[in-house]
C-alpha positions as CSV (number, residue, x, y, z in Angstrom):
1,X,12.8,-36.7,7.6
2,X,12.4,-32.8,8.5
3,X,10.3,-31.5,11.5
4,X,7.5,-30.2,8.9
5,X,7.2,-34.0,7.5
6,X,6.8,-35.2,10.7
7,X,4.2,-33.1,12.0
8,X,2.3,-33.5,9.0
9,X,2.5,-37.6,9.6
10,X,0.8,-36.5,13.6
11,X,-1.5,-34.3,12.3
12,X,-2.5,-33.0,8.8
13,X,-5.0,-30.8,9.4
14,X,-5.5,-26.7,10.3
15,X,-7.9,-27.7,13.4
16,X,-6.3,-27.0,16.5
17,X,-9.0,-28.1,18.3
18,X,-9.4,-31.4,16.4
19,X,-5.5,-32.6,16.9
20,X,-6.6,-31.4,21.2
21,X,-9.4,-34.4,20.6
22,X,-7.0,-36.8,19.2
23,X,-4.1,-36.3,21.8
24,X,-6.7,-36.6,24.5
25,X,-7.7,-39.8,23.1
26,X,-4.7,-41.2,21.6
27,X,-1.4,-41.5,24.3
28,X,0.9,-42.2,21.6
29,X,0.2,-39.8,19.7
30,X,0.7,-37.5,22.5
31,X,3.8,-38.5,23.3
32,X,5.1,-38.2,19.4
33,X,3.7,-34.6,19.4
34,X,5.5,-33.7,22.8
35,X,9.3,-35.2,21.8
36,X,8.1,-32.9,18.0
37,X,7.7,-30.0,20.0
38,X,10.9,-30.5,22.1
39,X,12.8,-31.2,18.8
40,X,11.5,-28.0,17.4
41,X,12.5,-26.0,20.6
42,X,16.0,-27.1,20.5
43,X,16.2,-26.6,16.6
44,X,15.2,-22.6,17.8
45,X,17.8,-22.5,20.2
46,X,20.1,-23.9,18.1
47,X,19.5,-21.5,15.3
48,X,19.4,-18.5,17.4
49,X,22.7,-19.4,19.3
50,X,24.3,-16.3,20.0
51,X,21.5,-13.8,18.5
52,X,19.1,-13.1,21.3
53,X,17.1,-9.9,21.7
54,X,16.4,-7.6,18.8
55,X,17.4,-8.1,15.1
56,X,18.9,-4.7,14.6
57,X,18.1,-3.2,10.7
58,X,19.9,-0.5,9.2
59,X,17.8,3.0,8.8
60,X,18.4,5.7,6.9
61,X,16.8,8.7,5.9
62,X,15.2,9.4,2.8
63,X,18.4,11.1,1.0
64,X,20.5,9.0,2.5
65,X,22.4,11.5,4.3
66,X,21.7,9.9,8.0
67,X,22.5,6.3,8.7
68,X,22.3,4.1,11.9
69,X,21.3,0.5,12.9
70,X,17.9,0.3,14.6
71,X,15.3,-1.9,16.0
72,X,12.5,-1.0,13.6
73,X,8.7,-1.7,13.9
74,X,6.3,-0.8,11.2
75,X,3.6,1.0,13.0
76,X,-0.4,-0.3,11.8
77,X,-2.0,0.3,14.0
78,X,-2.6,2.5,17.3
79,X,-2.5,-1.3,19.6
80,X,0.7,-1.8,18.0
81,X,2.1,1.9,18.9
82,X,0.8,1.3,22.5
83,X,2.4,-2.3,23.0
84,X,5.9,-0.8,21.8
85,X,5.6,2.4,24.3
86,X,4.8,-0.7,27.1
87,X,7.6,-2.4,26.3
88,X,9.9,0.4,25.7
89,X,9.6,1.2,29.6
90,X,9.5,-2.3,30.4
91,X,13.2,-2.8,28.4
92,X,14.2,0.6,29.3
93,X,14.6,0.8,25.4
94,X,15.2,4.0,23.5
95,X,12.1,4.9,21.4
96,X,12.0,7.4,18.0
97,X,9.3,8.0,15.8
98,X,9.6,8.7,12.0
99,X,6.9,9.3,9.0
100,X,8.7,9.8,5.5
101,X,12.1,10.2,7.4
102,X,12.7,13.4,5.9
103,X,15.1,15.1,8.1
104,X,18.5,15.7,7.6
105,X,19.3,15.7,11.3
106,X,20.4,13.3,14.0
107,X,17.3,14.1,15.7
108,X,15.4,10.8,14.5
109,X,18.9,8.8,15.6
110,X,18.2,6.2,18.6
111,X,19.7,2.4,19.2
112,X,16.5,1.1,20.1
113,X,12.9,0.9,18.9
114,X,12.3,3.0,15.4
115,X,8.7,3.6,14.8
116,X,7.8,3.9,10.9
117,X,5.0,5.6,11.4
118,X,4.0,6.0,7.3
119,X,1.7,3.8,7.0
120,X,-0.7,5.2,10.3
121,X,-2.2,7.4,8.2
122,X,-5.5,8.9,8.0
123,X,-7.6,12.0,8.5
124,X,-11.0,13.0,9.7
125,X,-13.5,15.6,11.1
126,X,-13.1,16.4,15.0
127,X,-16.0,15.0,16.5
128,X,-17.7,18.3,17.3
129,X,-19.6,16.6,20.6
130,X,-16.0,17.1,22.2
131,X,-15.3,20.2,21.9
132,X,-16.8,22.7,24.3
133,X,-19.5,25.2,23.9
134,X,-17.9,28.2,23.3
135,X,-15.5,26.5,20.8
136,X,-18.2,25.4,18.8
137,X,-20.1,28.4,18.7
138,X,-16.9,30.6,17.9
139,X,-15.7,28.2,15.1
140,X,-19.4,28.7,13.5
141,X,-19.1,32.5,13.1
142,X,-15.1,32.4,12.1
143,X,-15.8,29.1,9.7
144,X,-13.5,27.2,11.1
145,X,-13.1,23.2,10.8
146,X,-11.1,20.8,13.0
147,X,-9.6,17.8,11.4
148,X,-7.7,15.4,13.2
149,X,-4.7,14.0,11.5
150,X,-2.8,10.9,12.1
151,X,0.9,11.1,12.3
152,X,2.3,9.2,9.5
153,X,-0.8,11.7,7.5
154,X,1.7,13.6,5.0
155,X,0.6,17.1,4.0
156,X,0.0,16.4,0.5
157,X,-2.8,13.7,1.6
158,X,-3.8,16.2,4.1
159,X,-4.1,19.2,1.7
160,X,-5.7,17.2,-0.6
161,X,-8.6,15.7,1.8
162,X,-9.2,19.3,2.6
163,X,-9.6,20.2,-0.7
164,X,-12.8,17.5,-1.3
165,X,-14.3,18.8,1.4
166,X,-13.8,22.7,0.4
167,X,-11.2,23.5,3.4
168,X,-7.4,24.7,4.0
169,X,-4.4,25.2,5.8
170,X,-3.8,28.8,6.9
171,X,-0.3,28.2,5.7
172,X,2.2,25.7,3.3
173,X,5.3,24.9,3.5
174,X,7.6,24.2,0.1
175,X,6.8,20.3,0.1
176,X,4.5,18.4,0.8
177,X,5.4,14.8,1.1
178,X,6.9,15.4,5.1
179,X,4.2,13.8,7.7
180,X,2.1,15.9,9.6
181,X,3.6,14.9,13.3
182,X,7.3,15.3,11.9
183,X,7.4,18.6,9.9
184,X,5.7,20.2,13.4
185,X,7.9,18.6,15.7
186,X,10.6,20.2,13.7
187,X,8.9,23.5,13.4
188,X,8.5,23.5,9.6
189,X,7.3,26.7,8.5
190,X,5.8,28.7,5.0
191,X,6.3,32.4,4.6
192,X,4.4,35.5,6.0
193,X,4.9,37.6,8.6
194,X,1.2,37.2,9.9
195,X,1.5,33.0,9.5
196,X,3.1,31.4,12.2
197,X,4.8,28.1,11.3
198,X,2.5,25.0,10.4
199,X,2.3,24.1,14.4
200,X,0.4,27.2,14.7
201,X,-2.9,25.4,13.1
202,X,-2.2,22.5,15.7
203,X,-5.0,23.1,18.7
204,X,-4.7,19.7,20.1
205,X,-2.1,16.8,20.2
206,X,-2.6,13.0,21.3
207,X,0.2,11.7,22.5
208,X,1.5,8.5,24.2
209,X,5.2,7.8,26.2
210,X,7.0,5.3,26.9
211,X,5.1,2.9,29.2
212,X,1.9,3.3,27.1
213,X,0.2,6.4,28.8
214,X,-2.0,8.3,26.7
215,X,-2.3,12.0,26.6
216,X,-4.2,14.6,25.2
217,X,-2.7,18.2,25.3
218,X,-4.4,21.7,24.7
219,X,-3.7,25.3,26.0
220,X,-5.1,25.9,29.4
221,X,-8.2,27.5,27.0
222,X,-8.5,24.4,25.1
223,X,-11.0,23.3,22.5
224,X,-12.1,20.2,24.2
225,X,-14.9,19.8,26.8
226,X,-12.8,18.1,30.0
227,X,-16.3,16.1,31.1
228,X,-17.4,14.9,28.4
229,X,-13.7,13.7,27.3
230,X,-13.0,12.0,30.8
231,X,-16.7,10.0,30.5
232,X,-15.9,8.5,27.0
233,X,-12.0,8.6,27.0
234,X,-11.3,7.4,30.7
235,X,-7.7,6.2,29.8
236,X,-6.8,9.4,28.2
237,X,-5.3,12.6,30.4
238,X,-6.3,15.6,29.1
239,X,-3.9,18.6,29.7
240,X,-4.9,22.0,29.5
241,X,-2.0,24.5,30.5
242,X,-0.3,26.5,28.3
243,X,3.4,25.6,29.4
244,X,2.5,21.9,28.3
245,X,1.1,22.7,25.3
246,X,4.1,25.0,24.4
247,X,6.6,22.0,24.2
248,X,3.6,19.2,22.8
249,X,3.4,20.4,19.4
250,X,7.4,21.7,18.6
251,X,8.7,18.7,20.6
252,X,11.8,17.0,18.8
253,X,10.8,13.7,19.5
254,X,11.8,13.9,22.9
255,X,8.6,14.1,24.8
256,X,6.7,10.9,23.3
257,X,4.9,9.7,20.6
258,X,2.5,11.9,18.6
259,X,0.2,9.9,17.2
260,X,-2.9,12.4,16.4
261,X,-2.6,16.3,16.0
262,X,-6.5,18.3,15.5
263,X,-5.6,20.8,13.2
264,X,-7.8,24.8,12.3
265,X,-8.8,24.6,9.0
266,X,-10.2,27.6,6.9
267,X,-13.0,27.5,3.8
268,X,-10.7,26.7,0.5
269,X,-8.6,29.9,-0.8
270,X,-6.9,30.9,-3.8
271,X,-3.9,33.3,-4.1
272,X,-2.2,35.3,-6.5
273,X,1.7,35.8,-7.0
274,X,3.2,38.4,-8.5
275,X,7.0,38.6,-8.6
276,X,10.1,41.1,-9.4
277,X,13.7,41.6,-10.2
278,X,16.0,44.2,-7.8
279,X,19.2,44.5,-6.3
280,X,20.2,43.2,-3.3
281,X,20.5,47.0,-1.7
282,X,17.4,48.2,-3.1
283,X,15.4,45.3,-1.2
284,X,17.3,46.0,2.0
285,X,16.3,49.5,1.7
286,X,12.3,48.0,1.6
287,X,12.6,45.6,4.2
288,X,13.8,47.9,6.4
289,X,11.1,50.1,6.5
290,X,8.3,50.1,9.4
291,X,5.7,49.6,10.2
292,X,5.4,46.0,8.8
293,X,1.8,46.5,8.2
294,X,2.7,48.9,5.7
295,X,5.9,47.4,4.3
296,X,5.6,47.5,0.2
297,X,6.9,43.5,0.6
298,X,6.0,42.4,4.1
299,X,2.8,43.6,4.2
300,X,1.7,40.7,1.9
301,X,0.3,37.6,3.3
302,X,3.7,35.7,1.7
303,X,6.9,37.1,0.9
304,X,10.1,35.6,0.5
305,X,13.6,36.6,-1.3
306,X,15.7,34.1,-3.5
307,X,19.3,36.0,-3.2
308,X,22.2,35.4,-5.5
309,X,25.0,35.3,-3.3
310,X,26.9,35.7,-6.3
311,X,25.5,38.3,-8.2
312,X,23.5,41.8,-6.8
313,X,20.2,40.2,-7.5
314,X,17.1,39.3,-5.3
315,X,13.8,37.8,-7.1
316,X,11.1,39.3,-5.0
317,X,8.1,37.2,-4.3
318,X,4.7,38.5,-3.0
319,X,1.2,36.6,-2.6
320,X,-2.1,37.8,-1.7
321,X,-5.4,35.8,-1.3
322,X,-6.8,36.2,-4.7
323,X,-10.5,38.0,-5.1
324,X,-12.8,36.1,-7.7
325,X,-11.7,39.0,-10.1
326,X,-8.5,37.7,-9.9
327,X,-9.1,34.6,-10.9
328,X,-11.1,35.5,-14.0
329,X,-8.5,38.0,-15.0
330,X,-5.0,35.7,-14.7
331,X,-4.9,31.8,-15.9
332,X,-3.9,28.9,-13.4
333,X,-0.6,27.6,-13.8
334,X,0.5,24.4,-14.2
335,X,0.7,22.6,-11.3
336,X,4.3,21.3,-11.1
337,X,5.9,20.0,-7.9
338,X,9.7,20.6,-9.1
339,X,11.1,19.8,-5.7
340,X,9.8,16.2,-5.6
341,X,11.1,15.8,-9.3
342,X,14.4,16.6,-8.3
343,X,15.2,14.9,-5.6
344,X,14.3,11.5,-7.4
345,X,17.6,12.4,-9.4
346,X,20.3,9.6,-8.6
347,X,22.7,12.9,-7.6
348,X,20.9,14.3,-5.3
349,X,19.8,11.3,-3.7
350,X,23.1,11.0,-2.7
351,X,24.6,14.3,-2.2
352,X,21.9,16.7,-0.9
353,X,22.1,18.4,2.6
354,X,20.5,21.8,3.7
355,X,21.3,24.4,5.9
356,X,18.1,26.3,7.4
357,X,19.0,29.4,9.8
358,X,16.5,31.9,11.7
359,X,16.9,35.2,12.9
360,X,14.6,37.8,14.9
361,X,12.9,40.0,12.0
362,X,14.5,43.6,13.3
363,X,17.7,44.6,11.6
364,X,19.8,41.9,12.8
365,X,18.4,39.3,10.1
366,X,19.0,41.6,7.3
367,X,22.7,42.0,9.3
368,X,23.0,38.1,9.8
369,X,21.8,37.3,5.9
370,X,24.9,40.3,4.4
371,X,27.7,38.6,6.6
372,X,26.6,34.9,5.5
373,X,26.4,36.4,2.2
374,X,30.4,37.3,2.2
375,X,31.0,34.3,4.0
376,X,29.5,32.4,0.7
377,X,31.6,34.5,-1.5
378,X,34.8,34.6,0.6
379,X,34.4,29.8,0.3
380,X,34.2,30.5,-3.4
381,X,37.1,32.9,-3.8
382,X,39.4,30.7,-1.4
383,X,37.8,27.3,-2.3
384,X,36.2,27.1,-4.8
385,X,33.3,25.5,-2.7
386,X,29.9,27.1,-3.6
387,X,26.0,27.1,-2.9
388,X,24.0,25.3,-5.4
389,X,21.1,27.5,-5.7
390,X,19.9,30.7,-4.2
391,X,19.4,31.5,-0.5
392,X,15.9,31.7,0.4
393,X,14.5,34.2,2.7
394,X,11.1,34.0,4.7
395,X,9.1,34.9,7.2
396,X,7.2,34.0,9.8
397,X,4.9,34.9,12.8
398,X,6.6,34.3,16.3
399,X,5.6,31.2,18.2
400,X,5.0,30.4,22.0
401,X,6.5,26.4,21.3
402,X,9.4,26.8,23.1
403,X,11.9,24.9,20.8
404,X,10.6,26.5,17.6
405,X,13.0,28.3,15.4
406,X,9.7,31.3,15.6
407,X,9.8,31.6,19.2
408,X,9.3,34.5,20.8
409,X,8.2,35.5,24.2
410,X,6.7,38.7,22.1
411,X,4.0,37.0,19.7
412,X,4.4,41.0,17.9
413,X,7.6,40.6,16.9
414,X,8.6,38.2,14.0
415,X,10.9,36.2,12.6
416,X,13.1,35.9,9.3
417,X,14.5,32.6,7.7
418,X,17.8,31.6,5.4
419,X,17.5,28.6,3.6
420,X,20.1,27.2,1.2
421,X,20.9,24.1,-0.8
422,X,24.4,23.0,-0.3
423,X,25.5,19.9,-2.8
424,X,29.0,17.9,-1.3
425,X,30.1,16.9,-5.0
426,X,33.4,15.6,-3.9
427,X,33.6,12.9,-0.7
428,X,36.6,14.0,-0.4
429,X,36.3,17.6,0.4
430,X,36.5,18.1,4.3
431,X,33.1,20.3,3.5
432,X,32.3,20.8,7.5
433,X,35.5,22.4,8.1
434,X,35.7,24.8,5.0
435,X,31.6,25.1,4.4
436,X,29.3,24.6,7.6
437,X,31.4,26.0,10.4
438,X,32.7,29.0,8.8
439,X,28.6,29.4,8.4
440,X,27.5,27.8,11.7
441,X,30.2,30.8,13.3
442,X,28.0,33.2,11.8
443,X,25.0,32.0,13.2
444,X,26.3,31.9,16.3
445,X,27.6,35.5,16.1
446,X,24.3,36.2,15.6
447,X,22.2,34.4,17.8
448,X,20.6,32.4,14.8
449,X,18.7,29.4,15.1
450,X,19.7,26.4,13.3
451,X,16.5,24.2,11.6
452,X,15.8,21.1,14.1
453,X,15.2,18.9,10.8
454,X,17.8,20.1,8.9
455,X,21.3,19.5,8.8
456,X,22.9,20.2,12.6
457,X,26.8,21.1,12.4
458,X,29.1,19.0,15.4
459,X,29.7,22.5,16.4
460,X,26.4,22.7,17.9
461,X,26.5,22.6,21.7
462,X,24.3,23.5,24.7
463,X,25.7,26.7,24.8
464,X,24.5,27.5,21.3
465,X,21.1,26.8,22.6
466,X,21.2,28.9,25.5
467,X,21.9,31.3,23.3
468,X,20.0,31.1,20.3
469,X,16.6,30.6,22.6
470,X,16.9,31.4,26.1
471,X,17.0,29.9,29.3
472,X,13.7,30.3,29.8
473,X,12.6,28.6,27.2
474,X,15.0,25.5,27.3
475,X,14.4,25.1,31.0
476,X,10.6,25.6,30.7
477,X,11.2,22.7,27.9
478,X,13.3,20.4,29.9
479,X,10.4,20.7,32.7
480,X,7.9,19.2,30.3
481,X,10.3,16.5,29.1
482,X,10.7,15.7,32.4
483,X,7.2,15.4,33.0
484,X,6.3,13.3,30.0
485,X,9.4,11.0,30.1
486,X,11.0,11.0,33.3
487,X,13.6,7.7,32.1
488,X,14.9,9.9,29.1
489,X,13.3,7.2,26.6
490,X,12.7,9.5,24.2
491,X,16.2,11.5,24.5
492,X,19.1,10.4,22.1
493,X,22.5,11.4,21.8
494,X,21.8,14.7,20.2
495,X,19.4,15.9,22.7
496,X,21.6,14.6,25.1
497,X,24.6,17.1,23.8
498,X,22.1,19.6,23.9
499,X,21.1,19.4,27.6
500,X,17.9,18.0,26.8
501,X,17.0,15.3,29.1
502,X,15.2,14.7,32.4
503,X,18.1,16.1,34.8
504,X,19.1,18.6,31.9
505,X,22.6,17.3,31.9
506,X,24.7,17.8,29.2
507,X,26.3,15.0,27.8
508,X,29.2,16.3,26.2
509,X,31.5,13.1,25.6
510,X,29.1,11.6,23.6
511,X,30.2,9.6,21.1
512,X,27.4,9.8,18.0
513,X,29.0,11.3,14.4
514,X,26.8,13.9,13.5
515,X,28.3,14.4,10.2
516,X,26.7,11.1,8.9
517,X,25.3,9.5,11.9
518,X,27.3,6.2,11.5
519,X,27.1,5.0,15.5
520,X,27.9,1.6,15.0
521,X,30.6,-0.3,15.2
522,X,29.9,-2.4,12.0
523,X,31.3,0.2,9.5
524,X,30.9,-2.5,6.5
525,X,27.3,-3.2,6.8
526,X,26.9,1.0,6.4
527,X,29.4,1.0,3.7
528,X,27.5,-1.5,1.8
529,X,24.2,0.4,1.5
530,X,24.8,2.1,-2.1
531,X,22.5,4.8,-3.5
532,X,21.1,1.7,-5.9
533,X,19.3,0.0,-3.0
534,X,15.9,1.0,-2.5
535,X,14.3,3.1,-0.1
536,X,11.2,1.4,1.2
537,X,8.1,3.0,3.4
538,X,8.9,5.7,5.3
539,X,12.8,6.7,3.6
540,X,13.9,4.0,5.7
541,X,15.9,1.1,3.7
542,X,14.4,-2.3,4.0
543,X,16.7,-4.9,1.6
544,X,13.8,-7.2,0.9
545,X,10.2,-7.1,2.4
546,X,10.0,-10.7,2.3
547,X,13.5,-10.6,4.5
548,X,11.9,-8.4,6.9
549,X,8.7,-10.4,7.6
550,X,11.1,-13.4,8.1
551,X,12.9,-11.6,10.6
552,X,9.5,-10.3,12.3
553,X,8.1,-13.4,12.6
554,X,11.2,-15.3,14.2
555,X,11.5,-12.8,16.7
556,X,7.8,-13.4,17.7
557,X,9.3,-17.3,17.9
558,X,11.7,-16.3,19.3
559,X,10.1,-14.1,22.5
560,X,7.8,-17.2,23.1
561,X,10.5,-19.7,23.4
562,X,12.1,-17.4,25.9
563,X,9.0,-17.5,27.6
564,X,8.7,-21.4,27.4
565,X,12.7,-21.6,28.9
């Protein structure tokens, strides 16, 4: 007779407190239920022989380009978040957060707790009581609306919650199905030399770190009233200085957990495109002249250049906020998200990677984008390795977040982009040694800045950093990282090569692969996850859900026998 029959013959009921009357009043029966319970524990044990602690999962991102074995918790709710970040502190366990686990990069990589944050989603007006005088009486005149977003809140849901209510984003990026805490933590960006990347709408962020302190963090001129925050959110801090703020937003993952970001909305716009054919040398010739203001391309709101690296040709693309003239006089296009189509393809799923690059917006980008350009041409003449698509140039304002690829201690002086789609057909082609570094050398030549969520060449050191930002801005960085998360919680190994961690040493014998992010020593149950399997909430790859909850709630057993030992 199993356990389950015998319990039922003690007690077949669902009131606890019933079966507590019946032990109190019948010894026996006590005793049976006490040797059950005894059974049952040493049944646990039993099972569990040799697997305490966490039941490690493999994660991988939504292309499958990044793999690594995790402990991951679906996050539902904000008690949830908070008991992790306790516990993470309390284990001295490695914490990452991820929404739609988009990125390409290693940046999400971390051996202990993995926070799917999809499914914390939501988004709703600021309450306006918060927010200080002069904040409300300024975003009156301007028409501006705050909307706080939750972090697993992808833009799409965002956009289109705006859109019910009449409202915008000041800028887009090209997709929308990246969540709103990820895509600025990575510095995502649109195009325009006016429009700073998406973190620029960002006036506030809510975050918590490891050991389950709450924070909310603003510029030193921030929106929110500090009195009236402190009386009816006495467990939050709020921060308001500038040099916190400028890592909060653009933070890699490695400061804590955002779990709310209030967000500068403008009344609901249209635009019109308009777009042309030229050579290569004839749009250099344009985008060299100053003043920007005036510039016949980059005076528009949005511009950006698709270049043929093989061919002489540029498609030129220019957008304006449309008048109401405009949109009687041209018909709306079909609203097609191609992107999202294609990368349901079973190709792509597998093969996809991208290479993002920015540059300061003086002649040097326009210097930077010609020698990648013969780079591409000298891989195809001596390897027949190509680019699968067009480079994409674009634009941006400069940034004061110290880690994004827009910063700029001058907020005049902008910067350009160079994005490219690069397919690996063939496993066997040693593609980082004949593709990306020849590439990454020229960005380093140039003091380029690599993409934080896309792909991140081995090649890419703490001296590239230093570099490519400044070390101002990585030490002003590596001050608030300190502040926030003193342990290095939140650091992984790739932050760790880059010198970003409490103390700001570089780890440079660490031993995470990059190139695919397989850190484990279990190379079979990696090489087992084929492009077939499916990719469940949040990109990462759960094998059954059923399996999961299993797992889930025998840990939770498991914890409490501990306890009971």
């Amino acid at each position: 007779m199993g356990l389950f029959d015998k319990a039922k013959e003690i007690y077949d009921g669902n009131d606890i407190y019933e079966l507590n009357d019946k032990c109190i009043k019948d010894k026996t029966l006590n005793e049976k239920l006490e040797k059950l319970v005894s059974k049952a524990h040493q049944k646990l044990l039993s099972d569990y022989k040799g697997h305490e602690g966490p039941q490690l999962e493999i994660a991988t991102n939504i292309l499958g380009t990044i793999k690594f074995k995790a402990d991951i918790e679906d996050i539902t709710s904000f008690n949830q978040l908070i008991e992790i970040m306790k516990n993470s502190e309390k284990e001295k366990k490695q914490v990452k957060a991820v929404g739609t686990f988009s990125a390409f990069s290693a940046i999400t990589q971390t051996s202990g707790y993995l926070l799917n944050t999809s499914q914390y989603s939501g988004v709703t007006k600021t309450d306006v009581n918060l927010l200080t005088q002069n904040v409300q009486s300024q975003a009156q005149k301007d028409n501006i609306v705050y909307y706080d977003a939750k972090c697993g809140t992808t833009l799409k849901l965002l956009i289109d919650t705006l859109k019910e209510d009449g409202r915008a984003l000041i800028n887009l990026s090209g997709w929308g199905n990246q969540c709103i805490a990820s895509l600025n933590a990575t510095s995502t960006h649109g195009s325009g030399i006016t429009l700073q990347p998406l973190c620029g709408s960002v006036v506030s962020v809510d975050m918590v770190v490891p050991g389950g302190q709450l924070y909310r963090v603003e510029p030193t001129n921030g929106i929110t009233d500090a009195v009236k925050f402190k009386s009816s959110n006495p467990s939050i801090i709020l921060i308001q200085d500038d040099d916190s703020f400028n890592a909060s937003i653009v933070n890699i993952g490695a400061l804590g957990v955002t779990y709310s970001q209030t967000i500068a909305t403008l009344p609901l716009y249209s635009i019109i495109e308009e777009r042309e054919e030229v050579t290569w040398e004839h749009a250099k010739s344009i985008l060299r002249q100053l003043p920007y203001e005036s510039n016949p391309y980059l005076s528009s709101r949005n511009c950006e250049l698709w270049i043929s690296p093989y061919t002489d040709y540029v498609s030129v693309t220019k957008r304006n906020l449309a008048t109401s003239e405009d949109e009687k006089n041209y018909p709306k296009p079909e609203i097609k998200d191609f992107y999202q189509d294609f990368i349901k393809l079973p190709l792509v799923i597998e093969i996809s990677k991208k290479l993002n690059i920015g540059f300061g917006a003086n002649d040097n980008y326009i210097q930077a984008t010609d020698a990648i350009l013969a780079k591409l041409k000298e891989l195809r003449e001596q390897h027949n390795l190509n680019i699968n698509g067009p480079a994409a140039m674009r634009f941006s304002a400069a940034s004061s977040q110290y880690l994004s690829m827009a910063y700029n201690e001058n907020l005049n002086e902008p910067r350009a982009y160079l994005e490219m789609p690069i397919l690996v057909y063939e496993l066997g082609i040693d593609y980082y040694k004949h593709v990306y570094n020849p590439l990454v050398d020229v960005v380093k030549k140039f003091n380029g800045r690599c993409h934080w969520g896309q792909y991140l060449s081995p090649e890419l050191d703490n001296e590239y950093l230093i570099n490519a930002y400044s070390n101002k801005s990585v030490n002003s960085f590596i001050t608030q990282l300190t502040k926030f998360d003193p342990n290095g919680l939140m650091s992984n190994e790739l932050t760790k090569k880059f010198g970003l961690t409490p103390d700001g040493k570089i780890y440079k014998d660490s031993s995470f692969d990059f190139s695919n992010s397989n850190n484990n020593d279990d190379e079979k149950d990696l090489s087992e996850l084929s492009a077939g399997e499916q990719i469940g909430g949040g990109g990462i790859k759960i094998f059954e859900r059923i399996i999961n909850n299993v797992k889930k709630e025998t840990k939770s057993i498991w914890n409490k026998v501990k306890n009971i030992k």
